[in-house]
Legacy VTK file of the C-alpha trace (Angstrom):
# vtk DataFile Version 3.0
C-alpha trace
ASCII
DATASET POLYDATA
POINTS 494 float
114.896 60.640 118.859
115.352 63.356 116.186
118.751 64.862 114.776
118.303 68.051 116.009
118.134 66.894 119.778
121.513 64.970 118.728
123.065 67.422 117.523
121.897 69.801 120.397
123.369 66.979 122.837
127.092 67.141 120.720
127.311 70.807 120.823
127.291 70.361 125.015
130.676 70.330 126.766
131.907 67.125 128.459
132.958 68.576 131.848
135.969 66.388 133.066
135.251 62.485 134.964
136.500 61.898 138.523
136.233 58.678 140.310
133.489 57.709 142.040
134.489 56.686 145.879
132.304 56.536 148.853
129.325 57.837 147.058
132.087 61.176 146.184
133.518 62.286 142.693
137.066 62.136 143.884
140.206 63.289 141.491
143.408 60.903 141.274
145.313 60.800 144.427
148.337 62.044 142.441
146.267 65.035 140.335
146.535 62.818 137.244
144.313 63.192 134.317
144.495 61.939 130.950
142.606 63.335 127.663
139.858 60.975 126.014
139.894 61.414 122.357
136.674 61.568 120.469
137.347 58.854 117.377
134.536 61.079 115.571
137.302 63.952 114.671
140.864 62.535 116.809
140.109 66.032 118.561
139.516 65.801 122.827
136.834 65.580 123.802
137.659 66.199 127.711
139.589 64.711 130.439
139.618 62.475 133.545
140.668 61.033 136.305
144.067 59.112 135.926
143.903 56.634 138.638
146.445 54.919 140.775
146.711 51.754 142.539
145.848 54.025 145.657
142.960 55.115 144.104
141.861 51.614 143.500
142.610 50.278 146.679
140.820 53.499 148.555
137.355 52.093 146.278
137.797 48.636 146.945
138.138 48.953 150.774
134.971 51.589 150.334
132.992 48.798 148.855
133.995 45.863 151.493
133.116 48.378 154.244
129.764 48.853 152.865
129.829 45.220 152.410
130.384 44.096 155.441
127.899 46.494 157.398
125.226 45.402 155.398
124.126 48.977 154.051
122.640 47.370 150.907
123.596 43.319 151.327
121.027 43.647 154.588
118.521 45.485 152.884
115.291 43.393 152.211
115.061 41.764 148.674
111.955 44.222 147.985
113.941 47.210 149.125
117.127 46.450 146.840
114.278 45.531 143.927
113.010 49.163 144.516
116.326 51.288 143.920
117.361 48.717 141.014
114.151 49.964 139.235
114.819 54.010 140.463
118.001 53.515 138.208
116.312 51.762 135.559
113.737 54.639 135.427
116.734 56.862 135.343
119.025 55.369 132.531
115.970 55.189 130.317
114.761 59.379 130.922
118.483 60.492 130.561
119.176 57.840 127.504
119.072 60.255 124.282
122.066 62.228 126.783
123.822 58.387 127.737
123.858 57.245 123.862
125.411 60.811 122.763
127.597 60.570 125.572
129.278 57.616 124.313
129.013 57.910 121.196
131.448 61.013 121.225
133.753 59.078 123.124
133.512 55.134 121.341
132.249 55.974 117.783
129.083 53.656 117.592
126.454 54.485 115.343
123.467 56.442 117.245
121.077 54.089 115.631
122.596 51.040 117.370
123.699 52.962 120.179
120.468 53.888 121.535
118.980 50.328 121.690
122.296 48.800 122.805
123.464 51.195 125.159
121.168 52.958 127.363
118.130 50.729 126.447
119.681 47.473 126.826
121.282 48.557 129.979
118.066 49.855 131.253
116.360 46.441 130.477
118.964 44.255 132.133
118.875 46.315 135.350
114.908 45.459 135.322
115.200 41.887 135.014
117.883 41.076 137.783
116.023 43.277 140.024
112.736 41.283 139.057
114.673 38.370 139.454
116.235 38.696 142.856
113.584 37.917 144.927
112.448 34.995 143.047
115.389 33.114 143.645
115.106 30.596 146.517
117.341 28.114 148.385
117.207 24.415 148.446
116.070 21.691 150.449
117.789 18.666 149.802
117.100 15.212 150.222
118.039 13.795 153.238
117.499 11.114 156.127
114.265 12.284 158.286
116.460 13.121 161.177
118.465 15.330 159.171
117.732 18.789 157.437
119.966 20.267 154.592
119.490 23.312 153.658
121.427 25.515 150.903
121.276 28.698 150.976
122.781 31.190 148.548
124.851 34.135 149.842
126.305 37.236 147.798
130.299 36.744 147.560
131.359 40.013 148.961
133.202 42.527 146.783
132.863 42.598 142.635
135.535 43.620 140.563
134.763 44.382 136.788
136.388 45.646 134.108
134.547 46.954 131.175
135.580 46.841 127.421
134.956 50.162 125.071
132.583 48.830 122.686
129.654 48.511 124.531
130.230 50.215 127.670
126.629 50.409 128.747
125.383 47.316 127.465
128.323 44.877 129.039
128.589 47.039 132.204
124.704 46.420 133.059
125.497 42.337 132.313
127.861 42.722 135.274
126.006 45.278 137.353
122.943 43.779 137.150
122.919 40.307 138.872
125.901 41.275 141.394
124.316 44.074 142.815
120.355 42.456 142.805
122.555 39.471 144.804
123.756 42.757 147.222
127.459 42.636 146.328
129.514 45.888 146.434
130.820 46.494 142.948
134.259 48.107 142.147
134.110 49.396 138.101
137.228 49.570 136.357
135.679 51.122 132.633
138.017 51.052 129.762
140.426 54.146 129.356
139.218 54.635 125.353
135.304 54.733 126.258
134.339 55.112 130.744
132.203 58.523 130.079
128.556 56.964 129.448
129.107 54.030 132.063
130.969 56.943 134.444
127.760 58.656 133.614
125.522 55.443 134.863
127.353 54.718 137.771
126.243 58.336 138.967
122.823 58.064 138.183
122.691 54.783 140.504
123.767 57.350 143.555
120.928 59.148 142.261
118.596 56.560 142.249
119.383 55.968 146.105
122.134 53.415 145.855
123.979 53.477 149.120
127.724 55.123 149.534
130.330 52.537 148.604
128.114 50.057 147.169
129.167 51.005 143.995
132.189 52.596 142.931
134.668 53.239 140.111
137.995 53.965 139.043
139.416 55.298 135.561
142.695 54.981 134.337
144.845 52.446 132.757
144.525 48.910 132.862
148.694 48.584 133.902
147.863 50.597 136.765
144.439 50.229 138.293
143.437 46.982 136.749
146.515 45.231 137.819
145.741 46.463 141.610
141.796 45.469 141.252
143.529 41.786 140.255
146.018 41.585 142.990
143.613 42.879 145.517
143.377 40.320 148.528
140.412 42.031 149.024
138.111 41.006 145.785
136.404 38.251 146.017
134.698 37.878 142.350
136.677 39.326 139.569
134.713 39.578 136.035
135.906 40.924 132.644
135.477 41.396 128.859
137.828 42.052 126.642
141.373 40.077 124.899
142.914 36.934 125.725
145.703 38.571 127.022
144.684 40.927 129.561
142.538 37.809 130.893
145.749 35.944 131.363
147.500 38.186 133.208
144.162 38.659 135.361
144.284 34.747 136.620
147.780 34.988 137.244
147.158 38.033 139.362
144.331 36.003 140.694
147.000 33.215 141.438
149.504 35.660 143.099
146.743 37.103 145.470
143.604 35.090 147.203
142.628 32.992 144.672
139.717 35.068 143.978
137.361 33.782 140.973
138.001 35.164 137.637
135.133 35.319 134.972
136.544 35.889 131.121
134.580 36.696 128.293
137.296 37.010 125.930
135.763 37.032 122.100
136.120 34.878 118.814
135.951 34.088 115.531
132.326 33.487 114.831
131.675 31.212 112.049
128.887 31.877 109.852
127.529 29.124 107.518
125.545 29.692 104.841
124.396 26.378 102.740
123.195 26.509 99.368
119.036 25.415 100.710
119.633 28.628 102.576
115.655 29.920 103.111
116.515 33.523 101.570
119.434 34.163 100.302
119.192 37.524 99.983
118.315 38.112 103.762
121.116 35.973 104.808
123.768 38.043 102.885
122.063 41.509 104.311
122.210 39.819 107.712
126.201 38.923 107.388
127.002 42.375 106.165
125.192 43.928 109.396
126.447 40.647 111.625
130.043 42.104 111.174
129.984 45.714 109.861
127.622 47.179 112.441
129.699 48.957 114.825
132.460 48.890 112.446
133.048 45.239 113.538
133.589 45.729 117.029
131.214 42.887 118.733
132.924 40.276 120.701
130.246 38.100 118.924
130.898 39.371 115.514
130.350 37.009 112.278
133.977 37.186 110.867
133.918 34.220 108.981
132.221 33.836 106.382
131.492 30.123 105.552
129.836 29.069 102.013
128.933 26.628 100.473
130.860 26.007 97.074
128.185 25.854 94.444
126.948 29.308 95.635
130.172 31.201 96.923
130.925 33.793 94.170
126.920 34.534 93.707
126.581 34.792 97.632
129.768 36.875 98.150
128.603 39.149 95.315
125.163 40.119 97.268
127.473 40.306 100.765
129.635 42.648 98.919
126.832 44.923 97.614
125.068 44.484 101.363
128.479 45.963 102.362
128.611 48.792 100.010
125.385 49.784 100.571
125.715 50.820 104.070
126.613 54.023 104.859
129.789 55.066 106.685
130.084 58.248 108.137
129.376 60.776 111.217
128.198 58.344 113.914
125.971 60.694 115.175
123.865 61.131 112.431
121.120 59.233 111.988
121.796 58.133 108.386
124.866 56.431 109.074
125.456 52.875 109.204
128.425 52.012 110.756
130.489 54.442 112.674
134.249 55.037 113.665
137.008 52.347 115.059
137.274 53.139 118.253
141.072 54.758 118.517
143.558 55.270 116.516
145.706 52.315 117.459
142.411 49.995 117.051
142.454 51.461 113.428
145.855 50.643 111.863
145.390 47.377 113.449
142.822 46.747 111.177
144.332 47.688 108.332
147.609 45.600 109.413
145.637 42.102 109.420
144.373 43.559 105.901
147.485 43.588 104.532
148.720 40.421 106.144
145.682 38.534 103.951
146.842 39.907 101.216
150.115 38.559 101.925
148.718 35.622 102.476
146.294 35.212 99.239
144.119 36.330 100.471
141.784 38.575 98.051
140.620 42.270 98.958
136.937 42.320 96.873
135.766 45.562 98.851
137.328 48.190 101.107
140.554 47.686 102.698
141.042 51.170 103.693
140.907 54.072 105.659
138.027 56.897 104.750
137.482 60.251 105.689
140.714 60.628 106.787
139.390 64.819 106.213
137.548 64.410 109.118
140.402 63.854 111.756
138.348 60.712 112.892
139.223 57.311 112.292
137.016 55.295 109.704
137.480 52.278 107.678
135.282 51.095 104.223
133.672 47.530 105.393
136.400 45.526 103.644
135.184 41.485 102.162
138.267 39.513 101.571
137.911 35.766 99.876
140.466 33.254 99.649
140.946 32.964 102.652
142.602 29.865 104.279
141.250 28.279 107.391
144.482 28.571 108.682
145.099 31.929 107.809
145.917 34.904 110.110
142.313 36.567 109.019
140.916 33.230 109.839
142.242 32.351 113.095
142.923 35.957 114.482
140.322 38.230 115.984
140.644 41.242 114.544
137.727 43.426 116.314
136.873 45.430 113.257
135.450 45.742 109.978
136.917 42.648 108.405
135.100 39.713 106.860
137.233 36.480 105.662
135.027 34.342 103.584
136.088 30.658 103.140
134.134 28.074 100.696
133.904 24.464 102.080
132.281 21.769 100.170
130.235 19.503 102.687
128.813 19.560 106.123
131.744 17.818 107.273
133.449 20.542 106.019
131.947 23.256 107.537
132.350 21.819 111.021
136.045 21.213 110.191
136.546 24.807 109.285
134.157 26.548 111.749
136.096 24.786 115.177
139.520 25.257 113.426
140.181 28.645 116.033
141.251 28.489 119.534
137.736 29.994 119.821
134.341 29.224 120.599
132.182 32.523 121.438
129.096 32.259 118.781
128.257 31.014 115.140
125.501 30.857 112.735
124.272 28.100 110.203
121.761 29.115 107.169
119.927 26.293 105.665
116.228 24.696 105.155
117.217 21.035 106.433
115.970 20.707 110.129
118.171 17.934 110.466
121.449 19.461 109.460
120.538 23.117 111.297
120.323 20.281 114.677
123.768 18.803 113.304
125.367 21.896 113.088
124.272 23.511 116.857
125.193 20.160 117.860
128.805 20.029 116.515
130.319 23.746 115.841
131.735 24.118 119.304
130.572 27.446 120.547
128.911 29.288 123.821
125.881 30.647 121.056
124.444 29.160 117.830
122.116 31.215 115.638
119.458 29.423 112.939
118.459 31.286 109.881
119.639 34.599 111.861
122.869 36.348 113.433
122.659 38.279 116.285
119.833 39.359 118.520
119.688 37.240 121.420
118.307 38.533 124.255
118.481 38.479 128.220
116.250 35.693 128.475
119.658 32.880 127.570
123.260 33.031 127.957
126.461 34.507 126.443
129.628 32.497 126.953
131.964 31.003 125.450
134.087 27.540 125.348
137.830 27.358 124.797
139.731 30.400 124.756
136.454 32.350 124.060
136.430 32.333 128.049
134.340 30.658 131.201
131.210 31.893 133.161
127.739 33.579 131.394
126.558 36.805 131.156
122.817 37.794 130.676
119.788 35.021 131.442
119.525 33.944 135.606
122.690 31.808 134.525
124.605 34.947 135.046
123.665 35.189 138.868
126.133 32.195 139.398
129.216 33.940 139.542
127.692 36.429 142.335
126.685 34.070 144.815
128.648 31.336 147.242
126.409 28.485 148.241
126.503 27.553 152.120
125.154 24.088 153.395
123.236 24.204 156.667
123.203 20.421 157.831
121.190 20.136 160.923
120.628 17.176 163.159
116.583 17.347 163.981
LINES 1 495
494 0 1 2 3 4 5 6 7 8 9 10 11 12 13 14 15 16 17 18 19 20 21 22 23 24 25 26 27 28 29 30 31 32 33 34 35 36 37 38 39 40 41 42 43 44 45 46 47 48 49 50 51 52 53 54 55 56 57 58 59 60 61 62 63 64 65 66 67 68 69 70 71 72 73 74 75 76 77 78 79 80 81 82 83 84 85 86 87 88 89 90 91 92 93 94 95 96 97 98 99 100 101 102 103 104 105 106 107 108 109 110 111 112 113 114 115 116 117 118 119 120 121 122 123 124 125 126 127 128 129 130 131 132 133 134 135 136 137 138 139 140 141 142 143 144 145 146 147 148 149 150 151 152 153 154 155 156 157 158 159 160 161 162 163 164 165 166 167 168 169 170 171 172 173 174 175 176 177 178 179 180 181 182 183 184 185 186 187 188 189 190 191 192 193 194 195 196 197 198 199 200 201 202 203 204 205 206 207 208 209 210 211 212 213 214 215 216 217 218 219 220 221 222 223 224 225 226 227 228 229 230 231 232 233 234 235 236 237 238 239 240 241 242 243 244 245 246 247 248 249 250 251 252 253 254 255 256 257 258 259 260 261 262 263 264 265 266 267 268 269 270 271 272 273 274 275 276 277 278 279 280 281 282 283 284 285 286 287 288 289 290 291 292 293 294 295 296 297 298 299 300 301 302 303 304 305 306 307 308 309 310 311 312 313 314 315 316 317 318 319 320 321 322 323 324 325 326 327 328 329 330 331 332 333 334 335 336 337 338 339 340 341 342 343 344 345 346 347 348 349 350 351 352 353 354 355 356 357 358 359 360 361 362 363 364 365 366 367 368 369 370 371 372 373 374 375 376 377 378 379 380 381 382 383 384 385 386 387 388 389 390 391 392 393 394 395 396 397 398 399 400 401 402 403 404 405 406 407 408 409 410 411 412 413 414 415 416 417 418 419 420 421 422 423 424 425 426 427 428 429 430 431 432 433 434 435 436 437 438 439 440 441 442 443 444 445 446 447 448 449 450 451 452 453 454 455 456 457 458 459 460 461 462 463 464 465 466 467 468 469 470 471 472 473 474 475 476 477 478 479 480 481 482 483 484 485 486 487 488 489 490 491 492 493
């Protein structure tokens, strides 16, 4: 990856995004379209396909049919392994073009976005389709004259909607273990950031994916996601993004077949930093990154900082300079640190719950505000405020963006007080050189994820999810495969 191939790849015209139906890039029923807006420069960047709950409908009955005749469910477990890989190859030769892609239309920084877009993505697709024929059914223990057997069936049709953040990254968690289990899939990507995963879904046509196996739909979430959640013909509905949309996704789940509904909803991720910390210095650079990268917007983000009293001022003094030292800017060059907020309404969100610590005491040490307003895109200076209350807004609030709170406590007891004082319980960190309390602490900060001496990096070998309003059900690790299978009992008399 160079900056002249970048730059080469931004210079290209995004031809408009249709729907992908029946194996067919399809425009809205009704003609719609709606502009995406790059949040590089506010300018657009092109158009597409404003769905309708026809639309959605027309791709969910596209993906039972090709459900129900067994076009890829049927298929042999080496066969389905075989075209999982095809795509795998394919994301990873077209990924400098995938990354660019959404950059322009999300605002991550190309230097993330490569690894954790088209990369990760690629990776995941690999190790369901390893995975899938490794999985076996049960024999269970039984009289003599009596055989159980459990087997374990795909559940039919998949509906998932995808957040803008990490469009790649979060659509392959889904993609991945429903399709290696042979579901048919039904994509919903978010209306700020489908174009890379619009882009992916193609290349798994390409890479011999049968018609109506997968599909997907752009538009808003009013429209087409409320008709992929009252469809009585979805049978697994999964999603990642705020509390509220997954609400009003189980009561649509409640007002049509009952389907199952999988939430990953995000949190407030403590991060607790002790005084026997092993480096200090690391630990600081590692907060900064844990909740600046991507200008904050990880569902698994760090945005509390917790420290321990004796050290806070000295500790939030190296955070602060961490902060300051990384570069915001053009997300597509390769210099830049963190990139844009993803829309303009993400943006003065931020900058409310800013202003709403300040109100509240709390105090603004760095940033705080919007930058490079010049450039028509939407920035915002990584912004430290201390002070801040456990039961402040900035402290029980997520805010999805460049904001760290940073709280002192004064004990272990403490620390556990203040990190499970949110409705939340996605991930955490604890920094210290005491075996003992690093155990104590996984053990007792309730959350799905809890780092040691590090923040971030996990891999698809173990599970994200969260507990409390954080959400239900795993992505990544063979946990994930759970939500895309039923389990039948055979019980035979021998």
């Amino acid at each position: 990856m160079d900056q002249s191939s970048i730059d080469a790849l931004r210079a290209q015209v995004v031809p408009q995004r249709l729907h992908v139906i029946d194996g067919q890039q399809v425009p809205a029923s009704d003609g719609g379209l709606m502009d995406i807006l790059s949040p590089i420069d506010g300018q657009v960047l092109t158009r597409m396909a404003k769905g309708t709950a026809a639309d959605m409908n027309a791709a969910i009955a596209s993906a039972r049919a090709a459900f129900e005749d067994g076009r890829w469910a049927g298929q042999p477990p080496a066969a389905r392994k075989k075209v999982l890989h095809k795509w795998a190859d394919l994301i990873e030769a077209n990924a400098l073009e995938l990354a660019v892609l959404g950059v322009r239309d999300n605002g991550t920084e190309i230097g993330m976005a490569i690894k954790a877009e088209p990369g990760s993505a690629a990776g995941t697709i690999r190790y369901y389709a390893e995975a899938l024929d490794k999985l076996y059914g049960e024999i269970a223990a039984t009289p003599s004259d009596v055989l159980g057997l459990i087997q374990k069936e795909p559940v039919g049709v998949v509906g998932a909607i995808i957040p803008w953040n990490f469009p790649l990254m979060i659509g392959a968690w889904k993609l991945g273990p429903a399709l290696a289990m042979g579901n048919s899939v039904v994509l919903k990507p978010s209306e700020t950031a489908s174009l890379s995963l619009m882009r992916m879904a193609e290349l798994a046509l390409d890479a011999g994916l049968p018609p109506g196996v997968l599909n997907a739909v752009t538009g808003e979430g009013a429209v087409v996601g409320e008709a992929m959640g009252l469809s009585m013909d979805v049978d697994v509905l999964v999603f990642t993004g705020s509390g509220g949309t997954g609400r009003r996704l189980l009561e649509y789940s409640a007002r049509s077949n009952l389907k199952r509904v999988y939430l990953e909803l995000g949190g407030k991720s403590p991060n607790i930093v002790f005084a026997d910390a092993p480096n200090l210095d690391e630990a600081a650079k590692v907060a900064a990154a844990g909740i600046f990268r991507n200008a904050g917007q990880v569902c698994v983000a760090g945005s509390r900082l917790l420290v321990e009293a004796p050290i806070h001022d000295d500790f939030v003094a190296k955070v602060v300079k961490a902060a300051e030292a990384m570069r915001v800017g053009d997300p597509l060059s390769l210099e830049t640190a963190i990139g844009a907020v993803n829309s303009e309404t993400q943006l003065k969100q931020n900058l409310g719950f800013v202003e709403t610590a300040r109100a509240e005491g709390g105090q603004v040490v760095t940033g705080g505000d919007r930058i490079l307003q010049e450039t028509g895109g939407y920035f915002m200076a990584p912004t430290v405020v201390t002070e801040v209350k456990p039961d402040a807004t900035l402290a029980q609030k997520e805010v999805f963006g460049p904001v760290l709170g940073v709280t002192a406590f004064e004990s272990d007891d403490d620390a556990v007080r203040i990190a499970n004082s949110t409705v939340y319980g996605l991930a955490g960190a604890v920094w210290t050189s005491n075996l003992s309390r690093a155990h104590r602490m996984v053990k007792n900060v309730r959350t799905g994820v809890m780092h040691v001496n590090t923040y971030g990096g996990a891999d698809g070998t173990v599970p994200l999810g969260g507990v409390g309003q954080s959400g239900n059900g795993h992505d990544k690790s063979l946990h994930a495969i759970e939500k895309y299978i039923n389990l039948k009992t055979a019980w035979i008399k021998l």
